[in-house]
N, C-alpha and C positions, 0 to 999 in steps of 0.2 A: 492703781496697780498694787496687789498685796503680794507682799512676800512672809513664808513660811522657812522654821527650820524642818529639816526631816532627816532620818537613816534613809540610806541608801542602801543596794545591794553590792555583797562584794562577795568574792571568790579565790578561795587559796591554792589547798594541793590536791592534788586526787585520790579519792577515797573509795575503797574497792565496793560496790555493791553487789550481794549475791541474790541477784534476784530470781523468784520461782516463775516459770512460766504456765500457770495455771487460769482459768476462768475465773475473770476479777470478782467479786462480791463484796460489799459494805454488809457492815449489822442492821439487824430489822429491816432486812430489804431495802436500806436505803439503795439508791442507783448512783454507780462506781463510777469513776470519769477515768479512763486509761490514762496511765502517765507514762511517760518514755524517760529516757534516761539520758543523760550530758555529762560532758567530761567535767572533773572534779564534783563528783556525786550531786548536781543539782539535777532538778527532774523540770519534766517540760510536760503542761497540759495545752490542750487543742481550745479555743474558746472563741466567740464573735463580738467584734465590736462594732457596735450602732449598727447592729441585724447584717452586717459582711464581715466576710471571712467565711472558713475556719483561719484563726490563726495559732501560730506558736507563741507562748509566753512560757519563760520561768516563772518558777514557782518558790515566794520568796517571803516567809513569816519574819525574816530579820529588815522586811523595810518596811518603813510604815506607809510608805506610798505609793503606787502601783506607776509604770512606767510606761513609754511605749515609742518606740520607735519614732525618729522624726521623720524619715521617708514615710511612713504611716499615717502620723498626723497628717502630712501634708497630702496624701494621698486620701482622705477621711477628709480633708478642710474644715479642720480641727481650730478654730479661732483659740488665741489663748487668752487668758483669765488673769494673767498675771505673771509674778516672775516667784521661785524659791531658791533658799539657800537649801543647799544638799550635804549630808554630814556624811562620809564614808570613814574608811580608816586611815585616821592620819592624815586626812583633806577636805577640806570646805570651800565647796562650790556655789558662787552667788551667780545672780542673774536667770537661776534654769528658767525657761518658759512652763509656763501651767496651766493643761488645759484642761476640759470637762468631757467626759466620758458620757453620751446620753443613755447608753445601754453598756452593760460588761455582762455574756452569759457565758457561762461554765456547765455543761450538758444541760439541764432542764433549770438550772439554777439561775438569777437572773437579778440584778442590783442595778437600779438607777444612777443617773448621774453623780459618778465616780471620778474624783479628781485625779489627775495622774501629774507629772514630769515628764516633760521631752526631751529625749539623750537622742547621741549617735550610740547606737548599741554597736558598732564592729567588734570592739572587746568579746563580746557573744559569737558577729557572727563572721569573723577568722575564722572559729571554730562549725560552726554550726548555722549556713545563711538564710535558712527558716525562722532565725529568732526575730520575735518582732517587738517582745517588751518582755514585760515583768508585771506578774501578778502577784500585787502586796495586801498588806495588812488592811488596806480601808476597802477592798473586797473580802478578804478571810473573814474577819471578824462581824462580820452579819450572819455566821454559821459555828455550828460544832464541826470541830475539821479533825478529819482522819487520816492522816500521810502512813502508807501502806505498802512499804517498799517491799516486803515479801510477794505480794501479790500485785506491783506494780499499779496501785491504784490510789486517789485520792476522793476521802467519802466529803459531803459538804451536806450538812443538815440541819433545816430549819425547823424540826419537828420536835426537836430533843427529843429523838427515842435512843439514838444511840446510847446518851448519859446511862442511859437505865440498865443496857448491856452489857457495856463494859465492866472489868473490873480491874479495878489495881490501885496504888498508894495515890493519894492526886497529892500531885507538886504543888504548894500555891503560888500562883503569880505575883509576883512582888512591884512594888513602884522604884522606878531607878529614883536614886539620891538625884534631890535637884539642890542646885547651887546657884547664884547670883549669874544670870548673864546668861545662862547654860537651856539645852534645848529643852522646851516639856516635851514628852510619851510616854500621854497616858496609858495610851492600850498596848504597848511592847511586849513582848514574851520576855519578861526577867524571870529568872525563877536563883534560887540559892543553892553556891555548891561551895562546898566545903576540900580546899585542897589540902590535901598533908605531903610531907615531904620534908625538907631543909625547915621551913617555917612554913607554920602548917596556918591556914587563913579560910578565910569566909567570903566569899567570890559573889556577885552579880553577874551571872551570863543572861544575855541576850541569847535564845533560841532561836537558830537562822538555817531555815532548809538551801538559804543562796550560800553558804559557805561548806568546805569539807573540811576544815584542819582547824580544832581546837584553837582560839585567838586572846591572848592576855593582852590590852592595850599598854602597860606598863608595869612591869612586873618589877618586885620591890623596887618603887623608884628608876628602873632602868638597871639595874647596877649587875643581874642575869643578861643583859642581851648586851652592854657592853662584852663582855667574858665570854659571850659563846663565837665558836667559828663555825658551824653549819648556819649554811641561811639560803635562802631563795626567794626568783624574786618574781614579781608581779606587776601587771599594766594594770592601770585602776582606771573609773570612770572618764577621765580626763586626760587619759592615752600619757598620763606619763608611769615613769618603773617606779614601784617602790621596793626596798628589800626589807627582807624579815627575818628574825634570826629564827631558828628551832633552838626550842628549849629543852633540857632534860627532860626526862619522862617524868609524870607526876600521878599519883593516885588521888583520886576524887571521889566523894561522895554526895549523892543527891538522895535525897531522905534518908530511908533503910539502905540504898541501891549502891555498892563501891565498883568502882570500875578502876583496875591496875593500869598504869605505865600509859597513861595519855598523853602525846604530845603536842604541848601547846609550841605557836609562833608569836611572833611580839616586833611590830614593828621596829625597829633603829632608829630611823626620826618620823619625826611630825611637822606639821605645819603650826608653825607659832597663832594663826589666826582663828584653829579647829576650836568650835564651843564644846564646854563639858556637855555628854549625852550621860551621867550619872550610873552607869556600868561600868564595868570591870574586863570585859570579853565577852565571847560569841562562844555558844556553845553549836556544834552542829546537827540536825534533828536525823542526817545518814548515820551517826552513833550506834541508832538505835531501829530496831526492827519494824517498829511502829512507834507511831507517838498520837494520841490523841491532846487535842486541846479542846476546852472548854471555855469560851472569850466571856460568856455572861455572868459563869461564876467565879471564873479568873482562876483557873489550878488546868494542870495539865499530868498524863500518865502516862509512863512511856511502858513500850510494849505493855499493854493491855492484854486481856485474858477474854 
């Protein structure tokens, strides 16, 4: 039995999306996969596993492992593979079960044996009982991905023609700092943002379409989120609350691009046993109108041209 560390999906506050209702379209004719929308700005696409369904998955670039319901498994007779640790925010989960995915398709798009995680997703589906998992990073990154919240669509392309289309600043993907003891992820969406304000710093976010509310996991040392009194709070993977302070608003910049008055949250505590994941925070990819990413040359552009 092996076990694995991994990011997990999490989800904060709700984040307004304005979306157009028009006829979806990807660049270069690639073919659009409708995406519907969920409360606190995450989006849900339609996909089959091991040739049934259609089902509902979120859609989640901030975890690196794809998930799926365990009424689903069991319902699939889904053997597992072994067991993982699960890293969310400010909790680590041992034990998950892991199993193997013989098929995941996404409209005509189609990746083999895909490892996932077995959770009780209710956290999802309280809200929403269509949810049946989570599509992560070890499906995304066998494509150029285009989340297209304007046009409520998500492009996946294996041709690289999009690359050639698009135009605008590419972010490069950065490696999170690794430290003794601490998770590797390689393939994560870090990218560098630069905050000013009181003290002005050099941030590692993780880009994550499962979250809506900017996330600092420890801002100067704690010594902000002692001091603040807004906070709110959250049921995480393991059905217990955690609370978060809001932090003052902060200006940011990512490349050329400044974005005024963001406000980050910042957990209050932690669990003494969580491994470093070598980031800073979660940035959210509903920020932004579109975001392309590019997984094989590792840069990403947000709203493209």
């Amino acid at each position: 039995m092996k076990t694995i560390k991994l990011l997990a999906y999490v989800s904060f506050m709700a984040f307004p999306l304005h979306l157009l209702h028009s006829e979806p379209h990807c660049p270069e004719q690639i073919t659009g996969v409708h995406l519907r929308s969920f409360p606190d700005a995450a989006i849900v696409v339609r996909l089959e596993v091991n040739n049934t369904g259609p089902y509902d998955f979120l859609v989640d670039t901030g975890a690196q492992i794809t998930e799926i319901d365990s009424s689903l498994a069991s319902e699939l007779h889904l053997e597992s593979q072994g067991t993982a640790g699960v890293i969310g925010v400010g909790v680590y989960t041992k034990g998950v079960p892991l199993v193997e995915l013989s098929e995941l398709q996404v409209g005509s798009q189609v990746v083999e044996r895909v490892l996932a995680t077995v959770h009780n997703l209710n956290r999802f589906q309280n809200t929403d009982r269509e949810i049946r998992g989570v599509l992560g990073e070890n499906f995304l990154r066998n494509f150029d991905v285009l989340i297209d919240y304007g046009h409520n669509i998500l492009c996946l392309d294996e041709t690289r023609r999009m690359e050639q289309d698009l135009k605008g600043e590419r972010i490069p993907l950065i490696v999170p700092l690794q430290k003794e003891g601490g998770a590797s992820h390689p393939e994560t969406l870090v990218i560098p943002v630069h905050v000013s304000g009181g003290k002005a710093k050099d941030l590692r976010l993780l880009l994550d379409s499962g979250s809506s509310s900017p996330l600092l996991y420890c801002p100067h040392n704690g010594k902000e989120v002692a001091h603040e009194k807004a906070s709110i709070r959250w049921t995480g993977a393991d059905g217990a609350e955690q609370l978060f302070a809001v932090l003052a608003p902060q200006d940011i910049q990512i490349g050329a691009r400044s974005i005024a008055r963001v406000s980050f949250v910042a957990p209050i505590s932690t669990g003494n046993d969580v491994p470093e994941i070598g980031v800073d925070g979660l940035l959210p990819t509903a920020l932004f109108r579109r975001v392309y990413i590019n997984y094989a040359n590792r840069y990403t552009v947000f709203d493209p041209r």
